[in-house]
Backbone bond lengths (Angstrom), bond angles and torsions (degrees), N, CA, C in turn:
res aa  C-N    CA-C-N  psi(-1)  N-CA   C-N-CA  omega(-1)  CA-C   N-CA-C  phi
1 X - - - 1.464 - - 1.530 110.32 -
2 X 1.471 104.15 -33.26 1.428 86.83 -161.62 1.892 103.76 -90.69
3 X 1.068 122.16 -42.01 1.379 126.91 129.54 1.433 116.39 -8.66
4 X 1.088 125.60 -70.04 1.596 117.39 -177.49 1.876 125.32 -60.55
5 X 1.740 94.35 -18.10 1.382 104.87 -172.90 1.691 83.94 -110.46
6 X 0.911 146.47 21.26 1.861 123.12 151.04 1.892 88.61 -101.59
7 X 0.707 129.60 -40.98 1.188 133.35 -167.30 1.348 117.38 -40.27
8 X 1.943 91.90 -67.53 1.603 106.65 156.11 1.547 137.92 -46.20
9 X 1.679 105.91 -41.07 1.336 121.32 176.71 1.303 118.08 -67.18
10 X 1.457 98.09 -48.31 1.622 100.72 164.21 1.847 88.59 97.85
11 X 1.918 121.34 33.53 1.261 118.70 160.27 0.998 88.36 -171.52
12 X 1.598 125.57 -176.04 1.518 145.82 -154.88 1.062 111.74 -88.89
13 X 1.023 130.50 121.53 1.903 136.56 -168.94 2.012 91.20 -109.16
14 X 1.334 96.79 84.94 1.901 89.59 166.67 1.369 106.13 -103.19
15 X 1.748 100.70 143.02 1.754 111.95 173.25 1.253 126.97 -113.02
16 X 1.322 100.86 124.66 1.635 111.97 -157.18 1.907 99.34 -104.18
17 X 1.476 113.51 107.96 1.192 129.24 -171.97 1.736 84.59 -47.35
18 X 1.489 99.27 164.89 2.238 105.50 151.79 1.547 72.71 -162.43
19 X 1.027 124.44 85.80 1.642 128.27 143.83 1.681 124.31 -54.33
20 X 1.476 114.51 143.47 1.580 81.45 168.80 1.868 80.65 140.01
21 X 1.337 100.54 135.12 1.826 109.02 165.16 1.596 100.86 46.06
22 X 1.298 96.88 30.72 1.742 89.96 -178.55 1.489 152.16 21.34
23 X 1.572 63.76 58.98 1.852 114.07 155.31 1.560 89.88 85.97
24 X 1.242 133.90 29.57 1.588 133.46 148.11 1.608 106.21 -67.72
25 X 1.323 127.72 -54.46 1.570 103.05 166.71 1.331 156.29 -53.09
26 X 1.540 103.70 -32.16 1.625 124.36 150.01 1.487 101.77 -52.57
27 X 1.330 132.06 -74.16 2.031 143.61 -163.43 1.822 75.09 -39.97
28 X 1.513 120.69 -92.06 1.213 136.44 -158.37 1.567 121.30 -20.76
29 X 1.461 102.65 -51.04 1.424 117.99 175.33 1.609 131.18 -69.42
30 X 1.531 93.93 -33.18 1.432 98.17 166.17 1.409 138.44 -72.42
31 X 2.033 84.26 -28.43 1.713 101.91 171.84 1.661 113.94 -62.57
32 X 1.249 93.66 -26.47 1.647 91.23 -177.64 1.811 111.85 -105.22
33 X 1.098 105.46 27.89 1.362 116.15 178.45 1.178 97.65 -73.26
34 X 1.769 125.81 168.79 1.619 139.22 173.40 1.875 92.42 -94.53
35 X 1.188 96.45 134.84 1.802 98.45 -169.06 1.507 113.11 -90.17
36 X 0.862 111.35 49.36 1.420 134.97 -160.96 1.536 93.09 -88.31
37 X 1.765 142.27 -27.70 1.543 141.55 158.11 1.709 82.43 101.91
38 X 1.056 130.39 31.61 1.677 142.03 145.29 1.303 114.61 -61.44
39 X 1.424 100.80 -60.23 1.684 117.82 -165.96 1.703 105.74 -116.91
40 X 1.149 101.19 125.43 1.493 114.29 176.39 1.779 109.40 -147.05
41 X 1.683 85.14 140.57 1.963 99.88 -170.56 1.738 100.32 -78.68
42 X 1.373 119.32 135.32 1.212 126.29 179.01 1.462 94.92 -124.03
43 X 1.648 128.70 87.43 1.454 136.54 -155.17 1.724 113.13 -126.15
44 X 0.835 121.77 139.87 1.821 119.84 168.99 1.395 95.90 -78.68
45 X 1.181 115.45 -179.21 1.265 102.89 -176.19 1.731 129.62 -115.85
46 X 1.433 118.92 11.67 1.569 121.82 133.59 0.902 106.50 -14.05
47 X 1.586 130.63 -106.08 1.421 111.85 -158.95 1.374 145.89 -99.59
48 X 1.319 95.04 45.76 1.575 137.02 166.08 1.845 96.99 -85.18
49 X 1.343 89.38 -94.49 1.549 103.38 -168.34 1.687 127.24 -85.46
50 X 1.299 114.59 2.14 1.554 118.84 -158.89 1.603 100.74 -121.23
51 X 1.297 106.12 -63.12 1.698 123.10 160.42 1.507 138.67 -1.17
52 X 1.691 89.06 -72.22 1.192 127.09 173.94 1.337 98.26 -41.23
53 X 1.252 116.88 -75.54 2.139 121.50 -168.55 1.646 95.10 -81.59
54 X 1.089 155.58 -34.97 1.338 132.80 178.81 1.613 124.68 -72.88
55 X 1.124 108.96 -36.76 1.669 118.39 -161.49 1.705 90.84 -91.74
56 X 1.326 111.20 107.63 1.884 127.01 -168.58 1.684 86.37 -59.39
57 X 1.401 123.34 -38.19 1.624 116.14 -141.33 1.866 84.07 -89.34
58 X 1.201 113.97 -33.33 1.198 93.11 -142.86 1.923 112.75 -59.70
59 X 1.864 98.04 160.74 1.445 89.36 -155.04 1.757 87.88 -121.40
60 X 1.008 144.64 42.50 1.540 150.35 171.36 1.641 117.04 -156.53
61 X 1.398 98.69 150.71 1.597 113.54 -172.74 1.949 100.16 -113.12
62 X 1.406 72.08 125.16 2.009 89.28 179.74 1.522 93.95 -67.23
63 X 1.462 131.07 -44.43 1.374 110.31 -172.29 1.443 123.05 -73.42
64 X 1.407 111.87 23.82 1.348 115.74 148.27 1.626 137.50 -61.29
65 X 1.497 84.18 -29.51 1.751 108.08 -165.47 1.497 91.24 -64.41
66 X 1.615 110.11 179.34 1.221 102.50 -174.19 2.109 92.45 -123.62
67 X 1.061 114.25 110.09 1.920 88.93 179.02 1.497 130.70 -75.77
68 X 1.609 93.42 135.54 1.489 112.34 166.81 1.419 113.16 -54.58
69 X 1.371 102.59 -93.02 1.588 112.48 -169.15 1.393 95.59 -163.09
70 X 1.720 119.28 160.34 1.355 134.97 157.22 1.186 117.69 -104.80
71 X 1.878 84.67 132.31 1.649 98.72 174.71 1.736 113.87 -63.61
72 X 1.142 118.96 -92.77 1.448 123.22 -179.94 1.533 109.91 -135.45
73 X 1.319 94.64 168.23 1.652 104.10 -174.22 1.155 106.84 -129.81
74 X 1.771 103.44 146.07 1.518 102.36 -171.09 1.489 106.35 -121.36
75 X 1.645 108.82 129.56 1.601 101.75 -170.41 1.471 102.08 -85.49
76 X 1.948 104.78 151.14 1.397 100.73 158.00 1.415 130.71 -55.52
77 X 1.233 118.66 -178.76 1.576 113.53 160.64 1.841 103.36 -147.18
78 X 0.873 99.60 138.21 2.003 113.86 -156.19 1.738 81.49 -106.31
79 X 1.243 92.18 107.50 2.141 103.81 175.59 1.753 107.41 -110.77
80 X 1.331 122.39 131.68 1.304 129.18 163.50 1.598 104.03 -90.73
81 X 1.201 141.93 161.22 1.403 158.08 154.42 1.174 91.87 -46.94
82 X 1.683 124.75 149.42 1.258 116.18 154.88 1.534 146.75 -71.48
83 X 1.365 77.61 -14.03 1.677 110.29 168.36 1.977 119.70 -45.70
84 X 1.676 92.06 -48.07 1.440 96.85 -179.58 1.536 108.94 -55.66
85 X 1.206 107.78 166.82 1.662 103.13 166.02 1.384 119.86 -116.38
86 X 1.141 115.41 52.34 1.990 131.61 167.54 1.016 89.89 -125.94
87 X 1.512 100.72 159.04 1.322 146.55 160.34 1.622 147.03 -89.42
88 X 1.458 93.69 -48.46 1.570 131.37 147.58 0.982 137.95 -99.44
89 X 1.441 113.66 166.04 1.790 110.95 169.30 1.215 114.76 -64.06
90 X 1.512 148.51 -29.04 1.008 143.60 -167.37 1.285 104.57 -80.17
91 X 1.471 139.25 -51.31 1.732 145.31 149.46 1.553 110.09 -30.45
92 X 1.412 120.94 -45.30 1.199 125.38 -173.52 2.017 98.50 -66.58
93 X 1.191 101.97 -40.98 1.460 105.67 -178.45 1.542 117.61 -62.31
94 X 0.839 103.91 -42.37 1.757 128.77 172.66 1.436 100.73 -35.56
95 X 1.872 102.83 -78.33 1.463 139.55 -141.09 1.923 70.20 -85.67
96 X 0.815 166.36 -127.93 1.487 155.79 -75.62 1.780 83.75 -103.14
97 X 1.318 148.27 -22.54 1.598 123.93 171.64 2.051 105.57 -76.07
98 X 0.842 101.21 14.43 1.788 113.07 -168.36 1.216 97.87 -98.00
99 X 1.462 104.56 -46.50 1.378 111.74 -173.76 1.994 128.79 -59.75
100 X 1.821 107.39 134.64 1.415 95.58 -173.88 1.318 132.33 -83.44
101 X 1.596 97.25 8.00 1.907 109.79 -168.47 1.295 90.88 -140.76
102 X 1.112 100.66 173.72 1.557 131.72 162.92 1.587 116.85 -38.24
103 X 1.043 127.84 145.09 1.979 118.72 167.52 1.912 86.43 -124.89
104 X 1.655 72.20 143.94 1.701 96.52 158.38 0.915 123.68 -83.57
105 X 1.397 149.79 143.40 1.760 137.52 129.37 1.321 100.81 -116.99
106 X 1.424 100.85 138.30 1.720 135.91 170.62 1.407 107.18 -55.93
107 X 1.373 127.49 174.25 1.043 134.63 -147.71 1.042 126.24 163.56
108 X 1.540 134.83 110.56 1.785 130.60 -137.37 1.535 81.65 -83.07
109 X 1.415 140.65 -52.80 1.161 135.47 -172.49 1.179 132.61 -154.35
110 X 1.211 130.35 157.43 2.100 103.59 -168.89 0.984 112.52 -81.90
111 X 1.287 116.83 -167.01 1.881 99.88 -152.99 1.428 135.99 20.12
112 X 0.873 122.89 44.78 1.828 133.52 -175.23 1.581 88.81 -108.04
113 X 1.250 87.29 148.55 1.880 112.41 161.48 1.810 99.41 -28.54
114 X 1.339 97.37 -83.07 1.619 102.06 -157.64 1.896 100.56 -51.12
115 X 1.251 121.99 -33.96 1.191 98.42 172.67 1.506 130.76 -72.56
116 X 1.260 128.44 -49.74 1.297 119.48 154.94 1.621 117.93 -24.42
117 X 1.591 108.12 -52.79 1.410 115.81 -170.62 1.331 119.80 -57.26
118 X 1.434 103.55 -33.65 1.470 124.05 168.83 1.620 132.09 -53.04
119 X 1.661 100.37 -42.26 1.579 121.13 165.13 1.420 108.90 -79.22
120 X 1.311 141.74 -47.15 1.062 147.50 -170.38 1.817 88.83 -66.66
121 X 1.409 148.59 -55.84 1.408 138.17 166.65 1.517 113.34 -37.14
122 X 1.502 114.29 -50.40 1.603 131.88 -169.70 1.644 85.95 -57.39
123 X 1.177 121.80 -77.29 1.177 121.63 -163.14 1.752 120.36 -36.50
124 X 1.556 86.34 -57.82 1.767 87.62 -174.96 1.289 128.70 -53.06
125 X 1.346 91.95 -31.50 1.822 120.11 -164.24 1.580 87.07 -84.48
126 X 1.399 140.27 -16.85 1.362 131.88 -164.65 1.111 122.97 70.36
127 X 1.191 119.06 -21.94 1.550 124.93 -176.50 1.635 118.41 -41.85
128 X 1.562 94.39 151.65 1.617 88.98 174.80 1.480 113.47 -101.58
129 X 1.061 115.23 165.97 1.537 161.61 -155.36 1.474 109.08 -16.53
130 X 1.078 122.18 90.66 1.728 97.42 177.95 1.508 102.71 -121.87
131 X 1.513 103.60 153.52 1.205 138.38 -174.66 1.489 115.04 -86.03
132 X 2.136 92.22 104.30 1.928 91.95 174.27 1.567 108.55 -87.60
133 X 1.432 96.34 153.21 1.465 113.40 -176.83 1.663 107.66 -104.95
134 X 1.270 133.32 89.33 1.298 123.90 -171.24 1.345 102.50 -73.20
135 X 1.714 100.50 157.41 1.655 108.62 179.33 1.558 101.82 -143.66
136 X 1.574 99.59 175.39 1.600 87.97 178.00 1.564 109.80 -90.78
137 X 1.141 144.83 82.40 1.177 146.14 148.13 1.707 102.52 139.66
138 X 1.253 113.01 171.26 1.648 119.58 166.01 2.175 116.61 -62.26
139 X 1.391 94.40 -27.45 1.418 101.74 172.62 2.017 109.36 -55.24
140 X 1.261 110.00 -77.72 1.568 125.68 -163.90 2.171 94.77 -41.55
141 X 2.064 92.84 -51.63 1.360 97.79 -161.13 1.459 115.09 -69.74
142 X 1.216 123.29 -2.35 1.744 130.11 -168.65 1.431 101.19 -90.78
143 X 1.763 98.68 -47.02 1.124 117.27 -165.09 2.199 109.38 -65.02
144 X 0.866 106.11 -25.68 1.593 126.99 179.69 1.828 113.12 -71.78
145 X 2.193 90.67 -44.50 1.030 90.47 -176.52 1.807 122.71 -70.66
146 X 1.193 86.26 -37.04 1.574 103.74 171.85 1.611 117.27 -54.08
147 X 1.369 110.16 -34.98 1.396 87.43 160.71 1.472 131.29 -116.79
148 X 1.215 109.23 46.35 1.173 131.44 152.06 1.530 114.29 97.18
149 X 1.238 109.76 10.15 1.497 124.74 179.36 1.432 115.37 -46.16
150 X 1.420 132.62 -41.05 1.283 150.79 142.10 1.721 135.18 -138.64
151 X 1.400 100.02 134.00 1.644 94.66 -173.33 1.128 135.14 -65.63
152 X 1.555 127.64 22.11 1.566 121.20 -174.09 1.702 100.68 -148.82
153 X 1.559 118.48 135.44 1.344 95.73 -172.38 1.607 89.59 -134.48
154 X 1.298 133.59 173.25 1.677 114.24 146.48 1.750 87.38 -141.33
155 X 1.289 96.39 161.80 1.737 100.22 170.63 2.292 81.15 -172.91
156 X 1.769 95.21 177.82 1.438 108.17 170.24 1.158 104.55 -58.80
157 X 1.741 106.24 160.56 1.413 106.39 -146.52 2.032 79.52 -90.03
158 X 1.332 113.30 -36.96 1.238 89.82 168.26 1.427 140.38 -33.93
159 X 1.619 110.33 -39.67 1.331 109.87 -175.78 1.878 108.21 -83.57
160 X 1.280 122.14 4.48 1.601 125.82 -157.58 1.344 81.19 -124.15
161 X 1.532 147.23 -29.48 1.067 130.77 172.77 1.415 158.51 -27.98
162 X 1.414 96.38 -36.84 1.404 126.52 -170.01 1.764 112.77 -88.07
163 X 1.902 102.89 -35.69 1.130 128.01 171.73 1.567 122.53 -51.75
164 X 1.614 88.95 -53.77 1.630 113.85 -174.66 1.766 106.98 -70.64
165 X 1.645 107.91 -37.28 1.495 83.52 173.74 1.273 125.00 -105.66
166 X 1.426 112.61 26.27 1.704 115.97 155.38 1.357 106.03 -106.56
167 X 1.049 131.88 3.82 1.236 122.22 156.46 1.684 103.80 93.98
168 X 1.331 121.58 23.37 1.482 120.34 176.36 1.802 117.59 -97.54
169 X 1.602 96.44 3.89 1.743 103.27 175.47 1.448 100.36 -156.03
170 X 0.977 111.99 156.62 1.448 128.12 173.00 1.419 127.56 -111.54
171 X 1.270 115.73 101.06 1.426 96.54 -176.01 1.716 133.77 -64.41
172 X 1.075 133.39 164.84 1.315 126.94 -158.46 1.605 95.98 -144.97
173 X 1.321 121.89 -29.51 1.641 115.36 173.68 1.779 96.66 178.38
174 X 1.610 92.22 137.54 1.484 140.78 172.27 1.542 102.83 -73.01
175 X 1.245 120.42 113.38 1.682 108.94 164.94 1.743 122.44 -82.59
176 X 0.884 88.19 43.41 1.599 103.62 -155.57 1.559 106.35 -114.30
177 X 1.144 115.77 142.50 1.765 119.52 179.85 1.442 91.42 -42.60
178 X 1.265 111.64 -81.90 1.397 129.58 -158.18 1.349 120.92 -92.41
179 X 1.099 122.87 162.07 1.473 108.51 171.10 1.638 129.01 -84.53
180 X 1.568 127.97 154.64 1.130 97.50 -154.17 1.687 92.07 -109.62
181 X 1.493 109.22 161.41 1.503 109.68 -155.64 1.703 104.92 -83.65
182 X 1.199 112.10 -8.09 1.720 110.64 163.74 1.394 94.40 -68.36
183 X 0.960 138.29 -63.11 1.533 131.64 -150.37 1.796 101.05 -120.32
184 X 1.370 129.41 57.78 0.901 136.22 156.50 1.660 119.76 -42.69
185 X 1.150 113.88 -35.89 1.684 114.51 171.57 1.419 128.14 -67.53
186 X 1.820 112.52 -4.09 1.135 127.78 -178.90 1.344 114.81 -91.19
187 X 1.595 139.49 102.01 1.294 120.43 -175.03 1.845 120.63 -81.99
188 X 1.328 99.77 154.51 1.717 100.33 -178.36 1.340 110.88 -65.09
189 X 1.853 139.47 -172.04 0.467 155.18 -142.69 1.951 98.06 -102.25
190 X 0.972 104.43 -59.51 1.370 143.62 141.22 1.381 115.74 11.12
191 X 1.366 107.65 -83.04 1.036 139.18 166.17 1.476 117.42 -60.52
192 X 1.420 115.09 -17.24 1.429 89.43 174.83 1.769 106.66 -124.92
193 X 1.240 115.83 34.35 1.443 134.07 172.39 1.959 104.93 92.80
194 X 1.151 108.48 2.64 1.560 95.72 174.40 1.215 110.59 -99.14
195 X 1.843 96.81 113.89 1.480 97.65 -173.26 1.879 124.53 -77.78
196 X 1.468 102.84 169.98 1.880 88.14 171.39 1.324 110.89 58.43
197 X 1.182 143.46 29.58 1.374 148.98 -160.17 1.777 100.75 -127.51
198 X 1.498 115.71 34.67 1.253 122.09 157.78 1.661 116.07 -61.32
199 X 0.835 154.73 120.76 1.690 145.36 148.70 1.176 134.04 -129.02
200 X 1.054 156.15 87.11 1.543 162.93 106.15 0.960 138.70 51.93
201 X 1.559 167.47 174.57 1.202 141.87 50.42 1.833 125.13 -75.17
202 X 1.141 98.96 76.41 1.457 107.55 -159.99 1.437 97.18 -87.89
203 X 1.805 112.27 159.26 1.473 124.58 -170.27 1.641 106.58 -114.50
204 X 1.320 143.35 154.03 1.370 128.92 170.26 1.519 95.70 -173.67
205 X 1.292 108.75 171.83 1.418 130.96 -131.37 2.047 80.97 -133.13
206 X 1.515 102.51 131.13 1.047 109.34 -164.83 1.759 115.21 -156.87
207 X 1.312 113.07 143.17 2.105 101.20 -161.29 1.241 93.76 -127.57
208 X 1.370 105.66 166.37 1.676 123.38 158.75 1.251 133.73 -44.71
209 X 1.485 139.53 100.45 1.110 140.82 -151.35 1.449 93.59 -62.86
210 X 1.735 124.73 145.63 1.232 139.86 -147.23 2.007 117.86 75.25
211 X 1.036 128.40 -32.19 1.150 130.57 161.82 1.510 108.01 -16.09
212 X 1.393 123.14 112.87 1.646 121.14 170.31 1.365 101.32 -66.15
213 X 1.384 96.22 156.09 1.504 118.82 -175.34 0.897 107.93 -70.19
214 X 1.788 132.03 -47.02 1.402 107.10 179.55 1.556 142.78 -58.79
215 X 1.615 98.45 -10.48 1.511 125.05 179.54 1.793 102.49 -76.26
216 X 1.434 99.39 -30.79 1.546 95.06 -167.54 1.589 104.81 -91.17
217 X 1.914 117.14 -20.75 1.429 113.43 173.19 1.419 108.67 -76.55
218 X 1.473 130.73 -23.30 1.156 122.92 -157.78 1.894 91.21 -98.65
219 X 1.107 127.46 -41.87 1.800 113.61 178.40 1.788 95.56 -62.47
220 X 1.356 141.95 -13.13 1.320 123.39 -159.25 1.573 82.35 -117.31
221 X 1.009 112.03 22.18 1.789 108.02 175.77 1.798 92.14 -105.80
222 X 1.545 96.23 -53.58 1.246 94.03 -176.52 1.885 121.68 -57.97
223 X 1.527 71.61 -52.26 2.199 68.30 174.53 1.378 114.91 -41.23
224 X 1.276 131.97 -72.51 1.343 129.62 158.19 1.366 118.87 -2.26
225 X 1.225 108.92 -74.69 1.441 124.16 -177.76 1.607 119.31 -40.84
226 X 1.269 97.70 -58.87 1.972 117.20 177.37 1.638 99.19 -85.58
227 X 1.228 137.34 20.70 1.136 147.52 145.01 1.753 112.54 -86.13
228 X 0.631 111.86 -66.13 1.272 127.25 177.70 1.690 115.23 -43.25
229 X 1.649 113.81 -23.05 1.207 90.09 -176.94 1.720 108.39 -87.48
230 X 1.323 119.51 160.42 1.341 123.84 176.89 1.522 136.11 -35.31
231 X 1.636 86.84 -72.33 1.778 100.68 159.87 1.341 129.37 -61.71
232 X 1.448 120.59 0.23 1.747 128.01 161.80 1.607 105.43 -92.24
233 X 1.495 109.35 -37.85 1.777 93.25 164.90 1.059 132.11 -63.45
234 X 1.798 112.59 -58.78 1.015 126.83 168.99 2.037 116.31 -23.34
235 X 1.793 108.27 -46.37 0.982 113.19 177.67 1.246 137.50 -48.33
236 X 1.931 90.31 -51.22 1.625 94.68 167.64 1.540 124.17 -88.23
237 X 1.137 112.30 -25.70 1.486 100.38 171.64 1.427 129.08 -76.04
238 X 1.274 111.92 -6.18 1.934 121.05 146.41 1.566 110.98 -53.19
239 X 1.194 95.65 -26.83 1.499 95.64 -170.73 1.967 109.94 -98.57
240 X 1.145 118.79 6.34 1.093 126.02 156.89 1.584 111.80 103.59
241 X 1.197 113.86 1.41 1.473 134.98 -177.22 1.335 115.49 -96.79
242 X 1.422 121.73 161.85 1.308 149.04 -177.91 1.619 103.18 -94.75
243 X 1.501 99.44 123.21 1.498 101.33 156.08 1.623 129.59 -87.14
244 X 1.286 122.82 134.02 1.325 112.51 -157.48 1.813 113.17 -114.03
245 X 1.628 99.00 -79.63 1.519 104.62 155.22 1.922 88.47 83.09
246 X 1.189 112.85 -129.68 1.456 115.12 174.57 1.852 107.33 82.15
247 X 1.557 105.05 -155.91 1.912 93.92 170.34 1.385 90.46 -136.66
248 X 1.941 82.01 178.90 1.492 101.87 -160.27 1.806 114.98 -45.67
249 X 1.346 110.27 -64.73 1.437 125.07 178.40 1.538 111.39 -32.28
250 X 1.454 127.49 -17.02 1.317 130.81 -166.84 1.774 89.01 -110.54
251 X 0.863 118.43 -46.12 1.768 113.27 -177.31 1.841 84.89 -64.05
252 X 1.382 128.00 -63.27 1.008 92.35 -150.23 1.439 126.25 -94.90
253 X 1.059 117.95 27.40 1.561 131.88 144.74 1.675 123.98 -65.99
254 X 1.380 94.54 -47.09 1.447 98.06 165.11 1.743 134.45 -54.21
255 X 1.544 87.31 -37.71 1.725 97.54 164.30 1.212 108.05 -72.88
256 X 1.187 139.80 -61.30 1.693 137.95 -162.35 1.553 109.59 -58.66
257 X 1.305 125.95 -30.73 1.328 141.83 -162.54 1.463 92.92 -101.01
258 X 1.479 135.75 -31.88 1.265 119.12 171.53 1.231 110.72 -101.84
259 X 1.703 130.06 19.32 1.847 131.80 157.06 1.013 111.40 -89.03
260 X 1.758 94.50 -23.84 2.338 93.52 -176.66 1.498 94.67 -82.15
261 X 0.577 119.71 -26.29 1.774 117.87 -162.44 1.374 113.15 -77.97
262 X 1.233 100.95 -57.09 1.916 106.94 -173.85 1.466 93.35 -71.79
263 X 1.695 110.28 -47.69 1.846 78.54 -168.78 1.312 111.93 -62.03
264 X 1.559 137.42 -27.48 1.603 121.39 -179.01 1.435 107.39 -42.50
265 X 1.520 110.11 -49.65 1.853 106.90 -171.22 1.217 91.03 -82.45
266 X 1.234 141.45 27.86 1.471 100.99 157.31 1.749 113.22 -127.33
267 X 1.628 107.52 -9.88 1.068 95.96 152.82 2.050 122.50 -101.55
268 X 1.520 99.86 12.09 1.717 96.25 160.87 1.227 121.76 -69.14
269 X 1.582 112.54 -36.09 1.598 147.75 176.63 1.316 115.03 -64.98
270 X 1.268 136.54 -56.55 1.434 153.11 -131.01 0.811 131.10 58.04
271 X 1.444 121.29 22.31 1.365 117.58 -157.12 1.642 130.79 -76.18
272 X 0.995 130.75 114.67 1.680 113.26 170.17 1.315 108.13 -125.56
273 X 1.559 103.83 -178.93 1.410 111.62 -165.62 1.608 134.99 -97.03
274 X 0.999 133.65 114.95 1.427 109.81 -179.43 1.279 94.58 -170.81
């Protein structure tokens, strides 16, 4: 990818990590970058859209940025233990209102994608109340789920992958338009009457508010471009993701529509991050 966009640009595309508060210092720095199309955010989208309402301190708004374009998006995948006896979300709905206590689901960290994503399911489905278990990463929490520590997990389908084809989780729903052709046995959201139940962890390319437009048509020419070649798809969709690419005006609907959204669940929830 990153190769495909100097290529296109026709100069050196170097990436300068800012790790840290999960990825609020990278967002932060770029916002205050000189928009000169030097410096551009290459971000998942936490701390774009999730951030913002969890992190109490934080002191800047991502919808300042101005958007490039999105690379690809990666759908969740919503896994029961195999232990349970459903198949679907609608069984899953059944099998947890049956239930006489509380249920857990794991959770790489609070405020993370999959947890929001997790309440935003609770909600639709109506279900009552369940109890997330934060952990430090998708590693510790998969690893818990697998042995049976609690029956419901969601994370990227990359990270649920490995699970699903040894047969230690079952998937129950794709957050994904469509279904994806590794895991064709998984139905979408869609499909099983929960509407609007698109969700993501999608990545995209993003500048300093003031950035001229032609700086922002010509990097979203290029993305396109280094999208387009084979062996950069091929790349990410090994990896369980959607290739996207498209133009700016379409990425940045997608951000605004996923800041209104998560923050409702996250201040219906309380949720913040740490």
């Amino acid at each position: 990818m990153q190769s495909g966009l100097s290529r296109a640009l026709g100069q050196p595309v170097v990436i300068e990590n800012r790790g840290g508060a999960g990825g609020n210092i990278g967002t932060e720095a770029v916002i205050r970058a000189r928009p000169d199309g030097h410096t551009l955010l290459a971000s998942n989208s936490s701390p774009m859209v999730i951030n913002p309402h969890t992190f109490p301190a934080a002191n800047f708004n991502p919808l300042d940025l101005v958007s490039i374009g999105m690379i690809l998006d990666a759908p969740l995948a919503f896994c029961v233990h195999p232990s349970l006896p459903v198949r679907d979300a609608r069984e899953f709905e059944a099998w947890l209102k049956s239930q006489p206590a509380m249920v857990d689901y794991g959770i790489p960290a609070s405020g993370s994608l999959p947890h929001l994503a997790m309440e935003m399911f609770r909600e639709r489905l109506r279900l009552l109340e369940m109890q997330a278990i934060p952990y430090r990463g998708s590693g510790p929490a998969l690893q818990d789920f697998i042995a049976g520590r609690f029956p419901i997990m969601t994370d990227s389908l990359s990270v649920m992958a490995p699970a699903l084809s040894g047969g230690q989780a079952h998937g129950i729903l794709i957050s994904s338009e469509a279904r994806v052709p590794a895991f064709a046995d998984v139905p979408t959201g869609g499909e099983q009457g929960i509407a609007d139940f698109v969700v993501g962890a999608w990545t995209g390319i993003s500048a300093p508010s003031g950035t001229p437009m032609e700086v922002v048509r010509k990097v979203n020419a290029a993305l396109n471009e280094a999208l387009a070649d084979p062996t950069v798809r091929e790349r990410i969709t090994a990896q369980g993701a959607v290739v996207i690419g498209g133009t700016a005006e379409a990425f940045d609907a997608r951000v605004r529509a996923d800041h209104a959204r998560f923050g409702a669940v996250a201040r219906a929830n309380n949720i913040t991050s740490g």
